[in-house]
N, C-alpha and C positions, 0 to 999 in steps of 0.2 A: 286622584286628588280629591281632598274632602272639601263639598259644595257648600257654604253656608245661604241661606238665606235670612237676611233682617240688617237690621239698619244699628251700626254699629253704638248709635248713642242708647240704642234701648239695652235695660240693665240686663233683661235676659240673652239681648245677643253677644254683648259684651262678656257675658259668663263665659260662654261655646267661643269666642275668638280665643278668651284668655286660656282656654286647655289646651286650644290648638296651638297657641305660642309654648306652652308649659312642655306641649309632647313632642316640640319639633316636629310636628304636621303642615306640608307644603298645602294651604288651604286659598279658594278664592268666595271671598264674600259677591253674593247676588242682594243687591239691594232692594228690600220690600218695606215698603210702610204702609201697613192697614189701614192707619187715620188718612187716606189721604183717597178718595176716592178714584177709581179706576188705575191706581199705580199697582196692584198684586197683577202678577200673572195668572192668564185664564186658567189654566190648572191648577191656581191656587188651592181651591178645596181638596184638590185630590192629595197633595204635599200635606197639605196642614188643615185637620178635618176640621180644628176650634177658627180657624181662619189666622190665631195669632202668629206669632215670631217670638224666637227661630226654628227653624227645620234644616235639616242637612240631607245629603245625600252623599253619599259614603259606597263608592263602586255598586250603584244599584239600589243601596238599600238605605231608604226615605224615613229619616225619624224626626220628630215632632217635641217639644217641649226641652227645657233646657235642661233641666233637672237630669230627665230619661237619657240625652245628650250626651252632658256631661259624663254621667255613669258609665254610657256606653263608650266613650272614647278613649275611660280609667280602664276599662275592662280588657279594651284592645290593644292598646298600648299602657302598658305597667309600668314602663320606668316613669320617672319625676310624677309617682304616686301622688292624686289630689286629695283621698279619701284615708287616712291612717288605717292603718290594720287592728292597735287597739281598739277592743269593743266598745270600750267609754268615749275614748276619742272620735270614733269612727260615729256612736250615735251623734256627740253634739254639731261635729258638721253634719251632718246631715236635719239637723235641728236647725242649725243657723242657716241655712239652705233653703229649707221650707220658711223659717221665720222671715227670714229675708224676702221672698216672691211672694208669702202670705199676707203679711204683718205689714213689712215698710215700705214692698210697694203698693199694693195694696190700699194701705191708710193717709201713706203719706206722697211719695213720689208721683205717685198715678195721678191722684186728684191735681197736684197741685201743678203738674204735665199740662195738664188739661186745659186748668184753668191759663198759666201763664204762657202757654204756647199753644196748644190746639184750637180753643178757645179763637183769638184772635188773628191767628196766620191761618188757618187754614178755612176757619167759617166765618170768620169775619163779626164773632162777637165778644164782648166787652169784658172781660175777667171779672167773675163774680166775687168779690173781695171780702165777703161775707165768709164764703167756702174756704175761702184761702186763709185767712183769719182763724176758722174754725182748726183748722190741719194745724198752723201754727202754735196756738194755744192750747191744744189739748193732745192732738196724736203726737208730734214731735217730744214733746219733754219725755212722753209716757215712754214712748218706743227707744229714745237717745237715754233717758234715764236707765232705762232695764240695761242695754245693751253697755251704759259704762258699769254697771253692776259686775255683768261676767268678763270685764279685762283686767287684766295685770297687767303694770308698767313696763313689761317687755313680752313677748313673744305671740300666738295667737288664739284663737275662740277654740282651738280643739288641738293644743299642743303646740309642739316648737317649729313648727314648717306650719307654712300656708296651704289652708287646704279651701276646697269649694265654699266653705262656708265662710270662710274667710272675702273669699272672691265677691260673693252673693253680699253680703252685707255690703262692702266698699263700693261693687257696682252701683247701687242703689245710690249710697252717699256722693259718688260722683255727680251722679244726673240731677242730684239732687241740689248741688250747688251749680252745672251748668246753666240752672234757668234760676238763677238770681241769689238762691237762698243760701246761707252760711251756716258754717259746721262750728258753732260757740264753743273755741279751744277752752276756754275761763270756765265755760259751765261745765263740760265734755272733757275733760284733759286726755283721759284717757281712751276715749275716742278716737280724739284726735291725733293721736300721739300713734292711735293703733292705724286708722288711715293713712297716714304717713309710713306706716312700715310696708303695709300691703300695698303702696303705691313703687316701693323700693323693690318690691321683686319683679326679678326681671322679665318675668313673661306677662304681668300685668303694666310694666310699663310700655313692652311693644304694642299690647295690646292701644295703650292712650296715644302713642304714637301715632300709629295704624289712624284712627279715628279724628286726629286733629284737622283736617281736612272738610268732613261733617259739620263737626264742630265749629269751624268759620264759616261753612256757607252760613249754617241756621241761624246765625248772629249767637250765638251762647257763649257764657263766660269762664275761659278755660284756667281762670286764676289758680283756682285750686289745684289743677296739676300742674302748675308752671316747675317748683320747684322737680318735679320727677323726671319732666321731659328735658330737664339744663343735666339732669346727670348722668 
C-alpha cells in the first residue's frame, strides 16, 4: 500500500492524494504538520531531508516533494495518464506545476496561510493585516490575472484531460479560499469557470471528500467546494 505523509489541506499533499484517487491506488494518509511543533515523527528528517510535506513510501521506497511524487506514480502506473504525451502539452503541465508551488504558493497562498491561520492558532499572534493586504492587492490580480490569460472557456492549461498542472493550480485556489478568501467569478470568469471543472473530476473530487473531515476540525470554509461534494 502507498504511505502518504502530510496533511490533506496542504496544496502539495492534496496534489499526491489526487494521483492516488486518479491511479486507483489503495493509499493511507499518515498525518504530518510541520507548523506545529513536535507533531512530525522522530524520523522525520530521515523521510523528508527539507523537513516539508509530503513524502510517501511506496513498498520501501521514501520519496520526497510532490512534484518528484507525482511524476513517480505517472511513471508506475500509466493508465489515467496525468502528464500528456504531447511535447507542448506535456511542457505547459509541467510549467503550471512549477507555476503553481513556485508563483501561487509561494506569493500568495503561503503567506496568507500564515498570516490567517498559523499566525493566531498556532502562536498565538495577531494577523499582520498589512502583509495580508499587501498579497491581496498586488500578488493576487498579478498571478489570477496571468492565469485567466492562458484559459479558454472550456477544457484545460495543457489540453482536454486534466493533467498535474491542472491539479496544482486548483489545489492552491482551494486552500486558498478555505481560510476566507474568494475566487472573483466577475473579475476571473474564466478561472472560475475552469475551477469548477477541475473540481468535476472525479479523482479530485474524492480527493475534497477524503479531506472534509480536516477541514471541520480547523474551522475553514468549505463553501467553495460545496457544489462538487452534492454531486
Amino acid at each position: 500500500m502507498l504511505h502518504i505523509h502530510g496533511v490533506p489541506i496542504s496544496v502539495h499533499t492534496r496534489k499526491v492524494i489526487v494521483a492516488a484517487f486518479a491511479k486507483g491506488l489503495a493509499h493511507e494518509l499518515h498525518e504530518v504538520v510541520p507548523v506545529i511543533p513536535d507533531n512530525p515523527p522522530a524520523n522525520w528528517r530521515e523521510l523528508s531531508p527539507t523537513g516539508l510535506i509530503p513524502v510517501i513510501e511506496d513498498e520501501g521506497f521514501i520519496l520526497a516533494d510532490s512534484s518528484a511524487i507525482c511524476a513517480y506514480l505517472d511513471r508506475m502506473h500509466p493508465q489515467q495518464p496525468l502528464y500528456p504525451s504531447e511535447a507542448k502539452a506535456f511542457a505547459r503541465a509541467l510549467w503550471f506545476e512549477q507555476y503553481a508551488g513556485g508563483t501561487v504558493f509561494r506569493n500568495i497562498v503561503h503567506p496568507l496561510f500564515i498570516e490567517v491561520f498559523v499566525q493566531p492558532n498556532v502562536h498565538q499572534i495577531a494577523p499582520n493585516q498589512a502583509r495580508i493586504d499587501a498579497v491581496l492587492d498586488t500578488a493576487v490580480p498579478e498571478v489570477f490575472g496571468y492565469l485567466e490569460s492562458q484559459l479558454d472557456t472550456e477544457g484545460f492549461l495543457a489540453g482536454n484531460a486534466m493533467s498535474m498542472g491542472d491539479v496544482a493550480i486548483v489545489s492552491n485556489l482551494i486552500t486558498f479560499q478555505y481560510i476566507g478568501f474568494t475566487l472573483d467569478a466577475q473579475r476571473y470568469p474564466k478561472l472560475s469557470a475552469f475551477f469548477d471543472r477541475v473540481l468535476a473530476q472525479p479523482a479530485m473530487r474524492k480527493a475534497i471528500q477524503a479531506e472534509q473531515g480536516a477541514v471541520q476540525a480547523m474551522g475553514l470554509n468549505a463553501t467553495c467546494v460545496q457544489e462538487a461534494l452534492a454531486a
